[in-house]
C-alpha positions in Angstrom: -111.2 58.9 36.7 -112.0 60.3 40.3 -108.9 58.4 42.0 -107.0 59.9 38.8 -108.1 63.8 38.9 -107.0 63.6 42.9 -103.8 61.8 42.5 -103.2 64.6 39.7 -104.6 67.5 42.4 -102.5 65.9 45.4 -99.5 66.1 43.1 -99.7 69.7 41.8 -100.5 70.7 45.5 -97.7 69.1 46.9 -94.8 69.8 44.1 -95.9 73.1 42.1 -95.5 75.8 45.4 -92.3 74.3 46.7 -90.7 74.3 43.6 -91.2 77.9 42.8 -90.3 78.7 45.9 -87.2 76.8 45.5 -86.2 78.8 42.2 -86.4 82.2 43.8 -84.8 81.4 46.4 -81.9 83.6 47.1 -79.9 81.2 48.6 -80.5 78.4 46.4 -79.4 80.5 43.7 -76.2 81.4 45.4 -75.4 77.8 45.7 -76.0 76.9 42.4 -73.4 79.6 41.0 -70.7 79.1 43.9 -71.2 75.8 42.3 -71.8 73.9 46.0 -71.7 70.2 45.6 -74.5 68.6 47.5 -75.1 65.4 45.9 -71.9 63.9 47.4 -73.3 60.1 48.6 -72.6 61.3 52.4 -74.2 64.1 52.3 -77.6 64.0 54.0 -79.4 67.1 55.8 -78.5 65.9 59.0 -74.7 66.1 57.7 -74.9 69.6 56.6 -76.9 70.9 59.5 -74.1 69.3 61.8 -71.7 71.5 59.4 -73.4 74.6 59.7 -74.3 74.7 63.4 -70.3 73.5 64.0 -69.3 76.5 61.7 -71.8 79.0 63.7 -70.4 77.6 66.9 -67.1 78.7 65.9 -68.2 82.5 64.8 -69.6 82.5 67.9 -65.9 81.6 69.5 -64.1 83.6 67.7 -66.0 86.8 68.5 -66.3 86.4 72.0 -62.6 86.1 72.1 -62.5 89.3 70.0 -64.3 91.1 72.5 -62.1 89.9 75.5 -58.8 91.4 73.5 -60.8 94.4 72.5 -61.6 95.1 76.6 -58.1 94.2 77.3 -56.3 96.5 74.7 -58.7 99.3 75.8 -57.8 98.9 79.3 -54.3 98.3 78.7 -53.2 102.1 79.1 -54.6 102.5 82.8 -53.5 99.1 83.6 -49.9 100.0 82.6 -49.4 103.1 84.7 -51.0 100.8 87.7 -48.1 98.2 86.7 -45.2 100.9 86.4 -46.2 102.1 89.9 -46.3 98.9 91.3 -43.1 97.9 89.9 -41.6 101.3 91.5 -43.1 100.7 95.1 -41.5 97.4 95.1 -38.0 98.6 94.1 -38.1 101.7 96.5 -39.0 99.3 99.1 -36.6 96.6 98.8 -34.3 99.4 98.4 -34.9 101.5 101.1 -33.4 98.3 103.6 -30.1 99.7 102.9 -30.6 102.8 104.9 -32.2 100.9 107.9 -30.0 100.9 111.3 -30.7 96.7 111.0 -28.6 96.7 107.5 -25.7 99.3 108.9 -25.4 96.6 112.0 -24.8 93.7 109.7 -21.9 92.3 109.6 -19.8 93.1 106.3 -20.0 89.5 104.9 -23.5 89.4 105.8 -24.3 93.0 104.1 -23.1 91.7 101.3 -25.1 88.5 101.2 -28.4 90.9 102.0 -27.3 93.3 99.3 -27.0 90.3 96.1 -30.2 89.1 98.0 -32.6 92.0 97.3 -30.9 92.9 93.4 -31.9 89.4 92.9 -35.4 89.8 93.7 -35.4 93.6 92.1 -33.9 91.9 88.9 -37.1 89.7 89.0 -39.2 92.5 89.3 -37.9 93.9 86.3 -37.8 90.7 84.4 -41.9 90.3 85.2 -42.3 93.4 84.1 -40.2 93.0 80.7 -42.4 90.0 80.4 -45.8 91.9 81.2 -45.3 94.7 78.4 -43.8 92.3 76.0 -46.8 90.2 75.7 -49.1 93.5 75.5 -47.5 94.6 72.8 -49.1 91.7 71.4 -52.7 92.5 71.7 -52.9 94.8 68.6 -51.6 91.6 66.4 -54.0 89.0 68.0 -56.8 91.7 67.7 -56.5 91.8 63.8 -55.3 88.3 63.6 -58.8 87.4 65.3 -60.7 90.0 62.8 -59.3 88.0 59.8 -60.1 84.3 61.1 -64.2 86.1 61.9 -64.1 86.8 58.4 -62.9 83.6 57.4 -65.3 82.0 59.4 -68.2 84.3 58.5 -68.0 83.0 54.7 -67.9 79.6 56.0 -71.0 80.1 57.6 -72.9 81.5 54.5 -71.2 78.8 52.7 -72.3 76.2 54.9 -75.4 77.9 55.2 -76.2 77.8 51.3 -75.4 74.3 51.4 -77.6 72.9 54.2 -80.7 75.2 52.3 -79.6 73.4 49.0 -79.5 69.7 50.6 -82.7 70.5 52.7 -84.4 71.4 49.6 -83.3 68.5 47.7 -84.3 66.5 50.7 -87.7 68.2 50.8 -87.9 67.1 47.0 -87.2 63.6 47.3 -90.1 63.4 49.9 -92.5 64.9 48.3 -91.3 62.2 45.0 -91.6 59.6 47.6 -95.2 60.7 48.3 -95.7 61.0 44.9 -94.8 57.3 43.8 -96.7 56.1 47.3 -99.8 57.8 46.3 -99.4 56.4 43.1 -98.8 52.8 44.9 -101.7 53.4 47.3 -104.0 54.0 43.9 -102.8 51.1 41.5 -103.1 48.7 45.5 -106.8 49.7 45.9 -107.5 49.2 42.2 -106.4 45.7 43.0 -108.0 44.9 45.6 -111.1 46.2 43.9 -110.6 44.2 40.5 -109.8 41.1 42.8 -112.9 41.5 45.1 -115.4 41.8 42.1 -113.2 39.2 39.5 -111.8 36.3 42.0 -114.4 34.5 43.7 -112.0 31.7 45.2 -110.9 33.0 48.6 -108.1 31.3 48.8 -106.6 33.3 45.4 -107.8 36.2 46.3 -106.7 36.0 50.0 -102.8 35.0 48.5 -103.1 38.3 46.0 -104.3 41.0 48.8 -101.3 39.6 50.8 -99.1 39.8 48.2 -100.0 43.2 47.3 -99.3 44.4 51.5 -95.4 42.6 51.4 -95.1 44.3 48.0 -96.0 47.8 48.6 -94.0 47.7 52.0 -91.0 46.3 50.2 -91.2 48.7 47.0 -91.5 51.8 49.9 -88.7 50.8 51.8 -86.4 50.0 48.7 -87.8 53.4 47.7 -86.4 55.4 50.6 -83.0 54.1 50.3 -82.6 55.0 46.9 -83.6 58.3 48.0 -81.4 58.6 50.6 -78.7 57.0 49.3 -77.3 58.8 45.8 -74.7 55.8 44.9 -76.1 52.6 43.5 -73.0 50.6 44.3 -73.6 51.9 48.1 -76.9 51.6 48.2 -76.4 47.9 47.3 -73.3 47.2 49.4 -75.8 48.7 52.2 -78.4 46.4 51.4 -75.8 43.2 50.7 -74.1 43.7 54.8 -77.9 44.4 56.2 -79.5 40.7 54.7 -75.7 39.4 55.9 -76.3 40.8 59.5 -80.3 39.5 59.8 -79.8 36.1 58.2 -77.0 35.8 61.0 -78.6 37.5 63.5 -82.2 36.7 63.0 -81.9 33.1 61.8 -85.4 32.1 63.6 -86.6 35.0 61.2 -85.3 34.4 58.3 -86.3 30.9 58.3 -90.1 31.3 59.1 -89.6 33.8 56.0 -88.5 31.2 54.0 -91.0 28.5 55.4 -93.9 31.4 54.4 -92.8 30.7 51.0 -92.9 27.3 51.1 -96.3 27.7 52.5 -97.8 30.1 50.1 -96.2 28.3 47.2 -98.1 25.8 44.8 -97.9 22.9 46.7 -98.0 24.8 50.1 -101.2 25.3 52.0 -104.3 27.4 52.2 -106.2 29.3 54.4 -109.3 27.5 55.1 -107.2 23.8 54.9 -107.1 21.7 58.3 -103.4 20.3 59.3 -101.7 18.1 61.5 -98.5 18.7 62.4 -96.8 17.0 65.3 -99.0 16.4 67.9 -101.5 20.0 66.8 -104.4 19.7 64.5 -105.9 23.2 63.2 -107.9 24.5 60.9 -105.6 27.6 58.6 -106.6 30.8 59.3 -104.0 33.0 58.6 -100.3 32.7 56.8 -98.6 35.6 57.6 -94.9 36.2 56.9 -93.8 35.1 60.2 -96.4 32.8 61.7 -99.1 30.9 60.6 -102.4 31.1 62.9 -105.0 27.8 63.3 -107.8 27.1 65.1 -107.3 24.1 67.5 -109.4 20.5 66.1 -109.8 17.8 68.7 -107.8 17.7 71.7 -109.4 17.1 74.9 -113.3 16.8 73.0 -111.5 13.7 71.0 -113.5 14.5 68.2 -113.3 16.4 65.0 -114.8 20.0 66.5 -113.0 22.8 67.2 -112.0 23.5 70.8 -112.4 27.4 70.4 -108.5 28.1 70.9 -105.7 29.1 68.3 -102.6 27.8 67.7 -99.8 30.6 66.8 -97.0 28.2 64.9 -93.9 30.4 63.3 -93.8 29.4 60.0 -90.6 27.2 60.6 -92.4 24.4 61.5 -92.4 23.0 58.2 -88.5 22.3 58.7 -89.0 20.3 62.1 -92.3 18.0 61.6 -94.0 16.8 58.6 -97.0 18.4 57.6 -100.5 16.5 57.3 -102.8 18.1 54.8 -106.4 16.9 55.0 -107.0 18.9 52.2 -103.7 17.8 50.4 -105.7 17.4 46.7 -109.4 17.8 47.3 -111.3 18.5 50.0 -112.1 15.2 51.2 -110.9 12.2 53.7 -111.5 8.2 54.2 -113.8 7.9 57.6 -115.1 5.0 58.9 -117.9 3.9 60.9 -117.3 0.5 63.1 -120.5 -1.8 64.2 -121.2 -4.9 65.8 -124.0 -7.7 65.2 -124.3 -10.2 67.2 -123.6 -13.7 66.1 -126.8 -14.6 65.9 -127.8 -11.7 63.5 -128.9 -12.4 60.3 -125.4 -11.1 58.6 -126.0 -11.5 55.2 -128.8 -9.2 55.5 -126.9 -6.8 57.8 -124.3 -6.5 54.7 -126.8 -5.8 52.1 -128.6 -3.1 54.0 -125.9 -1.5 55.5 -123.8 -1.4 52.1 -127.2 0.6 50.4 -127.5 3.1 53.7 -123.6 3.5 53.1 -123.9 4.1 49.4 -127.2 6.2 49.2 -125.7 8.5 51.7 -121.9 8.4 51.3 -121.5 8.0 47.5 -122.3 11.5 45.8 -119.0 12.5 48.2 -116.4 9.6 46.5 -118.0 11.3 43.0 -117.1 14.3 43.7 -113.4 13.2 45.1 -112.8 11.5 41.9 -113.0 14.3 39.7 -109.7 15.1 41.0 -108.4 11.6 40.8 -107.6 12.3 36.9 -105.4 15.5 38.1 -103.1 13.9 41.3 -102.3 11.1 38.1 -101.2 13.5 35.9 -99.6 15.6 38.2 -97.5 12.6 40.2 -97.7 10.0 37.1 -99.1 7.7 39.9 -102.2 5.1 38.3 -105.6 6.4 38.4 -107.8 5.5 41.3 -111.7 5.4 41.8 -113.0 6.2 45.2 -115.9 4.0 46.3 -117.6 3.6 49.2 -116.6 -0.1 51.0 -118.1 -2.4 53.6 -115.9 -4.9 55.2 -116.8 -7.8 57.8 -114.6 -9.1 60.5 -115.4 -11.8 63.1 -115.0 -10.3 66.4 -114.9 -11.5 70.0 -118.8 -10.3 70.6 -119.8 -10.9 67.3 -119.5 -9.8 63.6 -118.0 -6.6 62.7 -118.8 -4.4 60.1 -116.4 -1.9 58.8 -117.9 1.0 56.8 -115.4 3.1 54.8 -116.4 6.1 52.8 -114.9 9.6 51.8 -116.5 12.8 53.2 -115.6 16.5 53.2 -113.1 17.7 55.9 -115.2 20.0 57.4 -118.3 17.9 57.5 -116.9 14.5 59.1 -119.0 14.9 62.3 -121.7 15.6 61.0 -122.2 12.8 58.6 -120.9 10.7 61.1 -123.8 11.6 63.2 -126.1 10.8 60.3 -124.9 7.8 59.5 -125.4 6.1 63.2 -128.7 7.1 63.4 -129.4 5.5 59.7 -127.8 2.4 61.5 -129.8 2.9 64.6 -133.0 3.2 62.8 -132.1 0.2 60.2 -131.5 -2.4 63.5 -134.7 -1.3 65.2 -136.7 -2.0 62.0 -135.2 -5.3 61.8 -136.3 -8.2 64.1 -133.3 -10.2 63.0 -130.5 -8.0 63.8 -129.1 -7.1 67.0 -126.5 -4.9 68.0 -123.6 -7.0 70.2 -121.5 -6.0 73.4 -119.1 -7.7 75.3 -120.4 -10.5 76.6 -119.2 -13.9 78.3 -120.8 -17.3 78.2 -121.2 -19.7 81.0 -121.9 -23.3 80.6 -123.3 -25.2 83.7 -123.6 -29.3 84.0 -124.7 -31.5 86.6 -122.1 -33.4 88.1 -122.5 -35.4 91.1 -119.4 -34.3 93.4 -117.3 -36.9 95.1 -117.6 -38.4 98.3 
């Protein structure tokens, strides 16, 4: 009820002011009766913000240009009489050559020459002139011309205006729904994870749902913000289709330890908590994640079952390049065995008997417990029944006779019992007169022999 009544709070607080905002909103309201459409599938906030800056951005052209014609018109009437007298100076000047004493002197050919000379250049004088006035007679008509586009270019702005608001409300309103539905997410995920830390006690289970419950909510929350952002279903799928196209292409290592982490998880996978061999690494499970699976290193240099204190960091594609060794494949249990030489002269039918009881009184309760499961791995693989038993086996050896003891023990208890078992065997041979533990030995046999002369 508590998680409830703040969910309920968080939402009110987040959606009730923005929306009423929203409706009395000026501008909103304009767009809604221009009738704006801002639910195109390419229309974004970023889009419309891009429109409206670019539409303010050419107001702001358009009326600097204004000013610069409205200056030049205004200056235009001094400017002109500067023009007209520059124009006359130039004439008189060119002109006033033909009363100069160097003209008079010229030659009459020549004179003429000089004389087309200078009307050329006054006739380019006029013409630049022509030219000059011409174009400010302009000014008036590219002064309005430039009023009307500012006015076209004004309602563009409001428009464009209107419609960024609109979309950066609707925006604003699909985030706080996403926040909505991952608050609601959030809740139902730590109801869970409560229910399955007080209900499942196997840790395995329990480790698989948590897990489960972390990819879904990430991949409910992004699937969630692309339907948000993208209006079109068709697109938004299309979208999705090219992305898993590109990464199964371009992340192939990826994608396969994905698929290996399903393998893994699945019902004949493996567990955290399981020891493996695969290739030439033997580790406890620590961790499956998506990607990689994590161990803790068994063996090694210490040649024994103990972990060497590192971890092993295997991406979950493994499974596709080595077989995989589960010593916990059906039950949590493994065939040891325990090697021991008497010597020849041992009393080996009593060495059988003894050790077969220290085998049995300390190995047996484990082959029980291993055979509940036998009944299961039949039914499951149709494969015949099997009872697990604890077995002694003798072998003549070069130093003497060897006895084999077989037996089943848990996974993570193999050194231990192991240990226990060698000192049973240690204290049985000391108690017994008659037995005698054997080690490579050699025999000599020496004879008198007279040598020859």
């Amino acid at each position: 009820m508590k998680l409830l009544r703040f969910f309920l709070f968080s939402f009110f607080i987040l959606w009730g002011p923005p929306t009423l905002l929203y409706a009395e909103h000026p501008l909103v309201q304009a767009t809604e009766q221009s009738g704006v459409k801002v639910a195109e599938p390419t229309t974004t906030i970023f889009s419309t913000f891009s429109e409206y800056s670019g539409a303010q951005t050419n107001l702001k052209t358009a009326q600097h240009k204004l000013n610069l014609l409205e200056l030049e018109l205004n200056a235009w009437p001094e400017e002109r009489k500067k023009i007209d007298q520059q124009t006359i100076d130039q004439k008189t000047k060119l002109r006033g050559f033909y009363e100069t004493d160097e003209f008079k002197n010229l030659p009459s050919d020549k004179k003429q020459a000089k004389r087309d000379e200078i009307e050329k250049k006054i006739k380019e004088i006029d013409d630049k002139y022509f030219i000059t006035i011409e174009k400010k007679k302009t000014l008036p008509l590219e002064v309005q011309k430039t009023k009307d586009e500012i006015k076209k270019l004004s309602v563009e702005v409001e428009k464009t205006k209107r419609k960024f608001f609109a979309v950066a409300f609707i925006t604003f309103k699909k985030f706080l729904i996403f926040l909505g539905i991952l608050l609601i997410l959030l809740v139902l995920r730590s109801l869970i994870h409560r229910i399955v830390t007080r209900k499942i006690h196997d840790y395995h289970k329990a480790y698989l749902i948590r897990h489960f419950l972390n990819i879904s909510t990430i991949s409910i929350t992004i699937l969630i913000v692309l339907a948000l952002l993208v209006e079109n279903i068709s697109y938004l799928i299309t979208i999705i289709g090219f992305i898993s196209a590109g990464v199964a292409i371009a992340l192939q290592d990826v994608f396969t330890s994905f698929v290996g982490w399903l393998i893994l998880v699945g019902a004949k996978g493996i567990k955290v908590g399981d020891r493996i061999q695969t290739g030439e690494v033997v580790g406890e499970v620590i961790e499956i994640g998506v990607l990689r699976t994590t161990l803790i290193e068994i063996g090694s240099w210490l040649k024994t079952e103990q972990e060497t204190g590192r971890g092993i960091l295997l991406t979950n594609n493994f499974i596709f390049k080595n077989p995989i060794f589960n010593y916990n494949f059906a039950h949590d249990y493994v065939w040891q065995k325990v090697d021991i030489t008497l010597t020849f002269e041992s009393n080996w039918k009593k060495a059988q008997r003894l050790l077969k009881e220290v085998l049995v009184n300390n190995t047996g309760e484990f082959c029980e417990k291993a055979n509940r499961y036998n009944t299961y791995l039949s039914r499951l693989y149709n494969m015949e029944e099997k009872k697990n038993e604890p077995a002694l086996f003798m072998n003549i050896a070069d130093s003497g006779v060897q006895f084999t003891l077989r037996f089943m023990v848990p996974t993570h208890q193999i050194l231990s019992v192991k240990n226990m078992l060698s000192e049973k065997i240690m204290e049985l041979i000391q108690s017994e007169p008659d037995l005698e533990l054997a080690y490579p030995t050699q025999r000599i046999n020496l004879q008198n022999q007279q040598c020859p002369q």
